[in-house]
N, C-alpha and C positions, 0 to 999 in steps of 0.2 A: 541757826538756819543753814540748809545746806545749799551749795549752791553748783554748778556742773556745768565745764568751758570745755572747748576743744582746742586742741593744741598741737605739733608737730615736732617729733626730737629725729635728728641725723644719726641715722648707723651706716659709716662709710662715705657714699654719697646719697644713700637710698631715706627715702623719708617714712617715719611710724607715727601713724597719729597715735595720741596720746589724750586721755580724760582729763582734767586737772576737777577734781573734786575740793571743795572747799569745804569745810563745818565750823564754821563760828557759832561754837557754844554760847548760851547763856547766861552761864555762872563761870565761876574759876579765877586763877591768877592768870594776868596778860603773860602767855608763851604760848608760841608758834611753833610747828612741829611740821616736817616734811617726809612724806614716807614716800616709798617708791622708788627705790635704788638710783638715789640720785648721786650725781658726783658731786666736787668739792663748790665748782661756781654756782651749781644749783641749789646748794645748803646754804652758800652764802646771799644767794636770791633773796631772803627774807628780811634781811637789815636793808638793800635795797629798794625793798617794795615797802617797809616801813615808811623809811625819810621819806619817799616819793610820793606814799599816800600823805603823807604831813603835809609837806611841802606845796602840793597841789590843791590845801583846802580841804581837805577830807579829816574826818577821826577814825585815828588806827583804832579796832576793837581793845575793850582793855579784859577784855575773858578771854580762857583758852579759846585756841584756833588748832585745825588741824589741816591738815593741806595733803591729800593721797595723788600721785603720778601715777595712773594704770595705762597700760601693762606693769604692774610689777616686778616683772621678770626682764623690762627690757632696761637698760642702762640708762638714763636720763644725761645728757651732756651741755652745755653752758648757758647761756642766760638768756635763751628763747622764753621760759614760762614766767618770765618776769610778770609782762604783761598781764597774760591771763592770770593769774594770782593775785594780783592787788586786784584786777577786777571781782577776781570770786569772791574776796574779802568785801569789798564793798557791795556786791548783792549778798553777800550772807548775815551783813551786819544790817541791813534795809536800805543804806547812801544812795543805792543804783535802783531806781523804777524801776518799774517792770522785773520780768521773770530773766533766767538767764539765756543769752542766743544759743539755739539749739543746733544753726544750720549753719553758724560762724566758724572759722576756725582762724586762732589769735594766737601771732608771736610777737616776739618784741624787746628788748633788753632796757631797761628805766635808768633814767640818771638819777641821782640824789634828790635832784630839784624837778622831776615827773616828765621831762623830755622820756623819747620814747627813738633808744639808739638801734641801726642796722645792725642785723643776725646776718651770720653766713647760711650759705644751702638755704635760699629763701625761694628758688628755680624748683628745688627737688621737693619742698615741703606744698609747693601751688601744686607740683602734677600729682604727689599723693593725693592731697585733698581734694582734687578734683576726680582720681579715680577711685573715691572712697565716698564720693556722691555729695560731697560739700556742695554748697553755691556759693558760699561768698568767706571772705576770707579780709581781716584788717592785719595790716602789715605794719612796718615801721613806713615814713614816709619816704628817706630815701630806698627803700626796697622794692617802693610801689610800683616802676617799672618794669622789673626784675621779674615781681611773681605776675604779672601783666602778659608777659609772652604766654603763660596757658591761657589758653582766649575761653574757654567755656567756663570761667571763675569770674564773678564779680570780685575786687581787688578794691578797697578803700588802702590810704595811707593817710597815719595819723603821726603828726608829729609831737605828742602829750599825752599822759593817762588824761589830762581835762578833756582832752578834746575825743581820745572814744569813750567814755562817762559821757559828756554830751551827746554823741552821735547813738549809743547803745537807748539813750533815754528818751530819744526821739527830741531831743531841742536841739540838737546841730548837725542839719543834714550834709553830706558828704557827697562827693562826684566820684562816680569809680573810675581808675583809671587805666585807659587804654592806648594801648600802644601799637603804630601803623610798623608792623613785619616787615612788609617792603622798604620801607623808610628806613627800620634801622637794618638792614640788610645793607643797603644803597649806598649806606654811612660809614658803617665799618668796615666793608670788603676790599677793601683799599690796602694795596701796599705801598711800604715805602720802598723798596730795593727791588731791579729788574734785571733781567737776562743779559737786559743790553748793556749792561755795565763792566760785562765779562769781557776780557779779550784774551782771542783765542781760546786753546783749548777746545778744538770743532766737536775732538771723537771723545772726550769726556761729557759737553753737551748730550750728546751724542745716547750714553751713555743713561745718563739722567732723566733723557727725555722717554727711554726706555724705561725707567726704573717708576717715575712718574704714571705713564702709560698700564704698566701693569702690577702697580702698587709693590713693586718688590721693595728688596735691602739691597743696600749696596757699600763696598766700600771704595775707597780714594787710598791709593798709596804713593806719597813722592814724596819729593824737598821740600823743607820750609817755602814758604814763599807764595810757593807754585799756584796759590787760588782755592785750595780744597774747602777752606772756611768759607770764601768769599760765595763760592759755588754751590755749597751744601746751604745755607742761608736762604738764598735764591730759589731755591727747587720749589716751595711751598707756593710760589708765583705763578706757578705751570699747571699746579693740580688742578683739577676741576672746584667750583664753587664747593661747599659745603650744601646739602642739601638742612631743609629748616629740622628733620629729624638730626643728621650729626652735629648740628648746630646747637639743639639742646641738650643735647647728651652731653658734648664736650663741658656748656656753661655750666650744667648741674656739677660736674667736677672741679669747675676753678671757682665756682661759688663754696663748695661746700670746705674748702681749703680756705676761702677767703681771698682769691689771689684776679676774684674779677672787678674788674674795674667800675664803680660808682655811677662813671657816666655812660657806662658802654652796659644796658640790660640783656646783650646778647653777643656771645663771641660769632662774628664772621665770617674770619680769615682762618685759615690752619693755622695752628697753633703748632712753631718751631723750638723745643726743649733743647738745652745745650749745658748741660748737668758736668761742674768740675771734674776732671778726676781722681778728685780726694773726695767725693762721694758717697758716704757711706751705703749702706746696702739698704735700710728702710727708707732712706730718703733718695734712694733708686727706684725700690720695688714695691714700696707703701709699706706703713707698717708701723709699731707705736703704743704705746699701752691701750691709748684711744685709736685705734688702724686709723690712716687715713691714708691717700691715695699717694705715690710716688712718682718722681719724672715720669715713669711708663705711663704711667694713666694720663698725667698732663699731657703726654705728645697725642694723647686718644684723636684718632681722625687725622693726626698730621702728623710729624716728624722729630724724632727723635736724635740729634745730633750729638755724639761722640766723638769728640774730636783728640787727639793724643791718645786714641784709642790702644795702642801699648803701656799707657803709663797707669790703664786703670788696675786695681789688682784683680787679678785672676779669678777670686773667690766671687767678685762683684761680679765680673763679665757672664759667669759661670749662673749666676741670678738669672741671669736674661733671656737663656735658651727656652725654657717653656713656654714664656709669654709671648717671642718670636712666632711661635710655632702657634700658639692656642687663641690671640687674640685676648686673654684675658688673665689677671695675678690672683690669685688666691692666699688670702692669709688667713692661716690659721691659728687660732688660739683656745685656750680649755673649753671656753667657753662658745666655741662654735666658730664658725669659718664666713670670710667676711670675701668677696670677689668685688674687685675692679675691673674696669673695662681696659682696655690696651691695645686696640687696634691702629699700631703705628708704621712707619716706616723707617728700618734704621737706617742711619747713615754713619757709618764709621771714613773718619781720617787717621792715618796713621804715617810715620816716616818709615824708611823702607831699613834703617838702623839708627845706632844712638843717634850718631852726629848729623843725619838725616840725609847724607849726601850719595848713597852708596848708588852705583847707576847712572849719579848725575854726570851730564859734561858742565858744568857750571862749576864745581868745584870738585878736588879731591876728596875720597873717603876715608880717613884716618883708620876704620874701626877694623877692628881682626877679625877676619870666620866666622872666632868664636863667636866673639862679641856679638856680633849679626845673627849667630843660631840661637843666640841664648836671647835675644831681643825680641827675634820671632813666635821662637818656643811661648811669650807669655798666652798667644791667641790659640786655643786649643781648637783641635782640629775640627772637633762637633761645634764648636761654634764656628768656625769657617764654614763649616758646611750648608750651616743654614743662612748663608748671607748667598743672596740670589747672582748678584752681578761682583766681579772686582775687578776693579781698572786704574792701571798706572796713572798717574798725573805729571808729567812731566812739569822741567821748570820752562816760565815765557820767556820767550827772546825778547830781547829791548823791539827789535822791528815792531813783532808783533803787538807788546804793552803802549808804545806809543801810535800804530794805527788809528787811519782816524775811518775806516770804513765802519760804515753801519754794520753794527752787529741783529741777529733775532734777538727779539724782543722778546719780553714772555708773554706778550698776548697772543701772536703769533706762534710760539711753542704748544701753547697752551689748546686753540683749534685744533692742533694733532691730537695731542694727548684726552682731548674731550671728546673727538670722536671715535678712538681705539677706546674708552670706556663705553662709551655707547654700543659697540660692537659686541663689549662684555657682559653688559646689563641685558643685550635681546639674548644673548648665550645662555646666561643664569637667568631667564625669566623674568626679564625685569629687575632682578634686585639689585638697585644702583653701587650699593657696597660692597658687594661680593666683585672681586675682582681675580685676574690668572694666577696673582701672586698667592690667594686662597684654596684655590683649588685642593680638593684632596687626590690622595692617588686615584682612587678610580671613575675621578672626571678628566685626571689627567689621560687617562689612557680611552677616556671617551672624546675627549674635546683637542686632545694634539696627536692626531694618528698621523703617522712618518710613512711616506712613498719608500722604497727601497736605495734610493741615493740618501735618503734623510739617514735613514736606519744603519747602513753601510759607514757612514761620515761619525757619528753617535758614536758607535759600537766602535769604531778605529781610535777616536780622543777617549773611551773610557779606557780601552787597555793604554797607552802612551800616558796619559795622564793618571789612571789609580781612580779613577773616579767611585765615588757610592754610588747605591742605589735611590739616595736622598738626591745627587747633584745629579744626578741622572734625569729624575723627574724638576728640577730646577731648571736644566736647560731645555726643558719639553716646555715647562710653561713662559721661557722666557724667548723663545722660540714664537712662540704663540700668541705674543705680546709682540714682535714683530713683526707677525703676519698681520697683527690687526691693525698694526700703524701702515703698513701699505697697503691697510684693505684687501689681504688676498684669504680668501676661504680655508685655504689648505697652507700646512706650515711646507716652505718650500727649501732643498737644500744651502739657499743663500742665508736665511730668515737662521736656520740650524748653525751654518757657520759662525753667524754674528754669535750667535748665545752660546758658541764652545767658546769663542774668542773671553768672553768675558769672566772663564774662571781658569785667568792664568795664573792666578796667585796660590792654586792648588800647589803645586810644587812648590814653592817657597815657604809656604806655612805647613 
């Protein structure tokens, strides 16, 4: 008897459904056969779904079985169709009433003894099936919240093959389960670490508050000590909320990696990445026999932190320039090209030589010229160029570390920075994500037009300074992202200053 489940396999973060076809013959020697370009955990799925139908009461068929994965052309990867396969075995041998669910779609990984364990990418496999016209969908049951956030899916969660065997046969009815969005909004958006924790440091604030405002890069250069960590942590406090669309985008990424949390069915907060710098290059930029998404992709929506940003190698940093620029990683392989999302903000810290002190009054700088050009030299200049803002950090004075005045908060930063995005969203039509730091050249030259003091001012720091034609349009949009945190219409010679000031590190890199 033949019998025909739906099912869901991860390429990337993106979800394919998938047929799982069953045929339990009614002659032949007991072997089981899986076709359909499965990988290793999915061949090994069938000793699996054996014990588990045992174990749970059931008889494994003792005639050949065959078991097809279509698309056949798409790669099948880990122990999602557990599930659906002991069940097709059990409707194809007669176990399971009734005919098979036609408008289900069933994932699920089986223990030995017929529990029914959490899949990752259980976020991206509900919004396939919901935009491939599903209605309803059995999950593992801690997953059940998870695939819940798409609200137009009925979602049961089962924790047994017994108990969807029941539920499929119509003797154990199930509650679907739904999950209040505001609620878990309300819940997770919570930070632990605030503004106000910082002291001193106004015009790096400063700085930040700008970078925030108008989604750029930025980097921190000073001494050990100086806060650039402390600061760069902090900035995700300031951004605006996550809206419910980057909020599932992001979760579809740290589900399908595995890396979201059980009790948490939806990330909240932006998500702040702080990748070693002995990092290799795929697990920078995704990538893997099986691709799957790298640091870039995890900062998606929020922040990517770099810190000892000199000590990464060159070849790695050198990764990072396209997705800066594009918003999105491409990996490609024989068999075709797989894209991550990557709309981050970076944040580079670095010391200003080896021994980190060069510049400081806090300490002497032991390091030679050289030492310092050749420390420099590892951040290549086209990667300078596309870092929006860079600014010194100097080191704190004891006064100032031990003041006890009220610092700004980041709820208060954060009012600024929320209303300079709102200025950007009626700019771009409404589209909340699109921010200045986006812009391509020919909005630049529509949306930051310079009075002749702006253009005069421009044009004098590009000869003195060496500037491109990339940092050129940098300080137009970050010019413009000052204008909009003082609410002024037009970018004005003052708004221009502030954003030559911020690429003094031209010269020295």
């Amino acid at each position: 008897m033949l019998a025909k489940l739906h099912s869901v396999t991860i390429e990337g973060i993106e979800g394919i459904v998938c047929e799982v076809e069953v045929d339990v013959a009614r002659g032949g020697f007991e072997k089981s056969l899986i076709v359909g370009l499965p990988d290793t955990a999915v061949k090994e799925s069938i000793e699996r779904v054996k014990s588990a139908v045992t174990n749970s009461g059931y008889r494994y068929p003792k005639t050949q079985s065959l078991i097809n994965l279509a698309p056949a052309d798409v790669k099948k990867v880990g122990p999602v169709f557990d599930l659906p396969m002991a069940l097709g075995i059990l409707i194809g041998q007669g176990a399971l009433a009734g005919s098979a669910p036609k408008d289900f779609v069933i994932v699920g990984e089986l223990a030995l003894d017929g529990r029914v364990r959490p899949v990752n990418g259980i976020l991206s496999m509900a919004t396939t099936a919901s935009a491939k016209g599903f209605g309803r969908m059995i999950v593992p049951l801690d997953n059940a919240k998870e695939a819940a956030v798409v609200q137009d899916i009925e979602v049961y969660g089962v924790g047994s093959l017994a108990q969807a065997v029941g539920f499929l046969s119509g003797q154990l009815p199930l509650e679907t389960t739904t999950v209040d969005i505001d609620e878990l909004f309300s819940k997770a958006s919570n930070y632990e670490v605030d503004f106000g924790d910082v002291r001193g440091q106004e015009s790096v604030k400063r700085a930040l508050t700008v970078t925030a405002a108008g989604g750029h890069n930025i980097m921190m250069m000073g001494p050990p000590g100086a806060g650039k960590t402390m600061l760069a942590q902090r900035l995700a406090t300031i951004l605006p909320p996550l809206c419910m669309e980057e909020a599932v985008e992001t979760t579809c990424i740290y589900s399908a990696v595995g890396l979201l949390d059980r009790n948490n069915a939806l990330l909240a907060t932006r998500p702040v990445r702080m990748p070693h710098h002995t990092a290799t290059g795929p697990a920078l930029v995704g990538g893997g026999t099986n691709p799957r998404p790298g640091e870039l992709s995890l900062a998606h929506f929020g922040i990517l932190f770099l810190d000892e940003f000199g000590e990464f190698p060159r070849r790695i940093l050198e990764m990072i320039r396209q997705p800066l620029e594009d918003g999105f990683v491409i990996v490609s392989r024989a068999k075709g090209t797989i894209r991550f999302p990557s709309q981050f903000m970076l944040i580079a810290a670095m010391n200003p030589c080896p021994c980190g002190y060069y510049g400081s009054d806090a300490r002497r700088c032991r390091c030679s010229p050289g030492q310092i050009e050749r420390y420099l030299s590892r951040i290549s200049g086209p990667l300078v160029d596309r870092i929006d803002i860079h600014i010194d950090v100097p080191a704190i004075s004891f006064t100032k570390l031990r003041s006890k005045r009220s610092q700004l908060d980041s709820a208060t930063i954060r009012q600024d920075v929320t209303k300079a995005r709102e200025f950007q969203a009626k700019r771009f039509d409404g589209d909340k994500v699109m921010t200045n730091a986006r812009m391509s050249h020919k909005q630049v030259r529509k949306f930051c037009e310079l009075d002749s003091a702006c253009e005069q001012m421009l044009k004098q720091a590009m000869l003195e300074l060496g500037l491109s034609a990339r940092a050129h349009d940098k300080i137009c949009k970050v010019g413009r992202t000052i204008a909009d945190l003082a609410g002024a219409e037009s970018i004005a010679p003052e708004h221009i200053a502030e954003a030559i000031s911020y690429r003094r590190l031209d010269r020295k890199l």
